[in-house]
C-alpha positions, 0 to 999 in steps of 0.5 A: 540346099547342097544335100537337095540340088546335089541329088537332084537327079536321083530325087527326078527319078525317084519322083518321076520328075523332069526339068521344064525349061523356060522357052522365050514364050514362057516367060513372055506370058509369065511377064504378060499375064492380067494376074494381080500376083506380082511374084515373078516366081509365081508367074513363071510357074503358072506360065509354064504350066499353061504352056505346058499343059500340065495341073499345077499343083500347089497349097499356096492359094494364090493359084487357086481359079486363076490358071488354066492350060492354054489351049 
């Protein structure tokens, strides 16, 4: 991953990406969410785009009608 996280501000603005930090109430949600998928990494993905308002977007199916933004 060294040649990855080495560039990683270049790859951000290349791709027009950003860092989402993990407030308080992320990972409250994160650690809350009625949701069968245990994965802690997952939860913190869907948790922090609901907060954030923002698609996710990904191939793994276990998102799949499960996330929606938080109004």
């Amino acid at each position: 991953m060294d040649p990855y996280v080495l560039r990683r501000p270049v790859l951000l603005d290349e791709q027009g990406g950003v860092i989402a930090r993990l407030d308080p109430e992320i990972c409250i949600t994160a650690g809350t969410m009625a949701w069968a998928d245990r994965d802690p990494f997952d939860r913190l993905l869907a948790a922090t785009a609901q907060h954030r308002r923002v698609p996710l977007v990904s191939a793994d199916a276990v998102f799949d009608g499960h996330i929606e933004p938080m109004s």
